[in-house]
C-alpha positions as CSV (number, residue, x, y, z in Angstrom):
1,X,-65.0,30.1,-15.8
2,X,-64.8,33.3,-13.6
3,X,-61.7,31.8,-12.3
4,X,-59.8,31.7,-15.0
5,X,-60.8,34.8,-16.5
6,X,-59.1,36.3,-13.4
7,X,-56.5,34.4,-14.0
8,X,-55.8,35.5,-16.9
9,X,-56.5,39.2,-16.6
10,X,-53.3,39.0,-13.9
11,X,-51.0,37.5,-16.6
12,X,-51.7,40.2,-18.7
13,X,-50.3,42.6,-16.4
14,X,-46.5,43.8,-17.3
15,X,-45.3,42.7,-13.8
16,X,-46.3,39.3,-13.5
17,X,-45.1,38.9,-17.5
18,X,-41.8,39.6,-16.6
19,X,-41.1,37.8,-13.5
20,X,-43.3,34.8,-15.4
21,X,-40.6,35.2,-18.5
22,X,-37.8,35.3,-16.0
23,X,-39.1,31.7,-14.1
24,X,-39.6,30.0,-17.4
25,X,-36.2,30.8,-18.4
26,X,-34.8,29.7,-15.4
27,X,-36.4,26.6,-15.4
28,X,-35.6,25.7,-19.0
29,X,-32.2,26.5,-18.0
30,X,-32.2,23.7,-15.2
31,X,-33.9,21.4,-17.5
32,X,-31.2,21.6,-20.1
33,X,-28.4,21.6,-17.7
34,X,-29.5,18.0,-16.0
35,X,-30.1,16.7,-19.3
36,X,-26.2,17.9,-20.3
37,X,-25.1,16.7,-17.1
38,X,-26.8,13.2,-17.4
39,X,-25.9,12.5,-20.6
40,X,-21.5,13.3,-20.1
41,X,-22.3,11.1,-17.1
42,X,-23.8,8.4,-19.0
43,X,-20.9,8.6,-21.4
44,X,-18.8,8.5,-18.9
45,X,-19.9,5.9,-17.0
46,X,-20.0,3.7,-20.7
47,X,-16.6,4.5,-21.3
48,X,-15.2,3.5,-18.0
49,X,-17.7,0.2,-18.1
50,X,-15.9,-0.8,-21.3
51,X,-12.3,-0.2,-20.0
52,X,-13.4,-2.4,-16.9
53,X,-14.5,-4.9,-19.1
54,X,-11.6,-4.7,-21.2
55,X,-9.2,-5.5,-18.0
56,X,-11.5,-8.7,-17.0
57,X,-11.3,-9.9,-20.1
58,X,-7.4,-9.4,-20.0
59,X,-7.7,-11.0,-16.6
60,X,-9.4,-13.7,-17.5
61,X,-7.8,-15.1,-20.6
62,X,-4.4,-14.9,-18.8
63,X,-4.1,-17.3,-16.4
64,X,-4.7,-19.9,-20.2
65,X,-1.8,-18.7,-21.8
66,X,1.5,-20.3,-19.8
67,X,4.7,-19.0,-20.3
68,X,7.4,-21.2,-21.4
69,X,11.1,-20.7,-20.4
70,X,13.4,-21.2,-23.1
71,X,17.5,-21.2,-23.8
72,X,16.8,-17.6,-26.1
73,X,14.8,-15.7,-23.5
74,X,17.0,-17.2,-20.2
75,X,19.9,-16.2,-22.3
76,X,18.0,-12.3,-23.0
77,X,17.6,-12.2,-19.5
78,X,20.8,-12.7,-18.6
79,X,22.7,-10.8,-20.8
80,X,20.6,-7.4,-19.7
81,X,21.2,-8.2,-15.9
82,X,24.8,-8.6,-16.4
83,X,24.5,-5.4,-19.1
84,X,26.5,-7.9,-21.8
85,X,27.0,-7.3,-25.2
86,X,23.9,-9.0,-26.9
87,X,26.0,-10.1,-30.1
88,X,28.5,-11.6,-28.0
89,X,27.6,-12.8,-24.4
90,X,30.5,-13.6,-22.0
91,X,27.7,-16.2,-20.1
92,X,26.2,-18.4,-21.7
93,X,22.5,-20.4,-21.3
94,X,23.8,-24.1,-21.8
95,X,20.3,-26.0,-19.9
96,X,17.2,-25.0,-18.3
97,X,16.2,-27.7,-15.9
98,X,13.3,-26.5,-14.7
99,X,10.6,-24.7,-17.0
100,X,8.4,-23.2,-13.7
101,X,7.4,-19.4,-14.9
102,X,7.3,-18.8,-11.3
103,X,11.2,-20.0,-10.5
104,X,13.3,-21.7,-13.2
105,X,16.7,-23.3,-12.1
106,X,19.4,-22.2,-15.2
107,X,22.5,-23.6,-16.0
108,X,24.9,-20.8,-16.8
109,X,28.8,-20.8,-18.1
110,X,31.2,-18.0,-17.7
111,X,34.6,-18.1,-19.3
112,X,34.5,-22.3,-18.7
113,X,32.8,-22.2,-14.4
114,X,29.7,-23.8,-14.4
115,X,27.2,-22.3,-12.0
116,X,23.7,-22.7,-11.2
117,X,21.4,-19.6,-11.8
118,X,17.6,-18.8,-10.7
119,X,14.8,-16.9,-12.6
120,X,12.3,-15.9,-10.7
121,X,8.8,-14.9,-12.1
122,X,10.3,-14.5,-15.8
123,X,12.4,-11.4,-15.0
124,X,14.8,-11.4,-12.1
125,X,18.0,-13.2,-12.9
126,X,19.7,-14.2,-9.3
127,X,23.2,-16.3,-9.0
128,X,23.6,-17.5,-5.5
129,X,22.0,-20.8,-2.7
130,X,18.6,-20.5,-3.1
131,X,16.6,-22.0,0.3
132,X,13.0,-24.0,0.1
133,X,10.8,-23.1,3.2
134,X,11.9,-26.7,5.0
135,X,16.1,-25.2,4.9
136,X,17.3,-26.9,2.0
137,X,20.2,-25.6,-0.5
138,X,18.0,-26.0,-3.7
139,X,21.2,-24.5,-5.5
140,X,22.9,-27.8,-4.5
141,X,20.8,-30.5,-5.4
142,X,20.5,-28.7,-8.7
143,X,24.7,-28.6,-8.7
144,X,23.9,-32.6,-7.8
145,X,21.9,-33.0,-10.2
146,X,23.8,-31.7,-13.0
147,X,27.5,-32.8,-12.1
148,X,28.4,-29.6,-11.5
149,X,30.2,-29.7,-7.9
150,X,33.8,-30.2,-9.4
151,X,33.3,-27.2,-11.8
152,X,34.2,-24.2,-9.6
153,X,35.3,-23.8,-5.7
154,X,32.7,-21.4,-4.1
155,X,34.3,-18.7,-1.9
């Protein structure tokens, strides 16, 4: 009990109030700025969790939906990589032989020449031979295929 009472009859003195005031306040200040700081982190860290979530969930449910190749979006394609009026396109989508969203073989007609076209992964739009990894002229077997040898004289 004698302990204490000295104890206490230092915290009386003016000195040892101030600099006791001054640690208090300090430390409260700490306190409330980890509390502030861990709280925007846990928002944060929620927000970004539900954003990553988000994209797996994107992720996952695409690979379900397959795309489809059809005469109206081979012909969209076409008549923005050959920058043709879309009211009146010059070539025209007249088959689709192959509906592959990785590589679809097109059969195109310009002013009455048949040719044989390639989309490749639903975008780029490539007139030309197109080679398989073994060396063969895919672009011909689909010209086989199709009749279309007699149609125009390749340069």
């Amino acid at each position: 009990m004698l302990k204490l009472h000295i104890f206490i009859e230092k915290l009386k003195k003016p000195r040892v109030r101030k600099r006791l005031k001054i640690a208090l306040s300090v430390y409260t200040i700490v306190i409330i700025l980890g509390i502030s700081f861990k709280t925007v982190y846990n928002i944060g860290y929620f927000n970004a969790r539900a954003i990553d979530d988000a994209k797996r969930a994107k992720q996952a449910s695409s690979p379900f939906v397959r795309k489809i190749m059809t005469k109206e979006y081979a012909q969209r394609i076409i008549t923005n990589a050959l920058k043709e009026n879309f009211t009146n396109p010059q070539t025209i989508v007249e088959r689709i032989s192959n509906s592959n969203p990785r590589l679809s073989s097109i059969v195109i007609n310009n002013n009455g020449i048949k040719k044989v076209a390639w989309i490749i992964n639903m975008r780029l739009f490539f007139i030309g031979n197109l080679l398989d990894e073994k060396g063969y002229n895919l672009t011909k077997a689909v010209e086989r295929k199709h009749n279309l040898i007699n149609s125009y004289q390749p340069k």
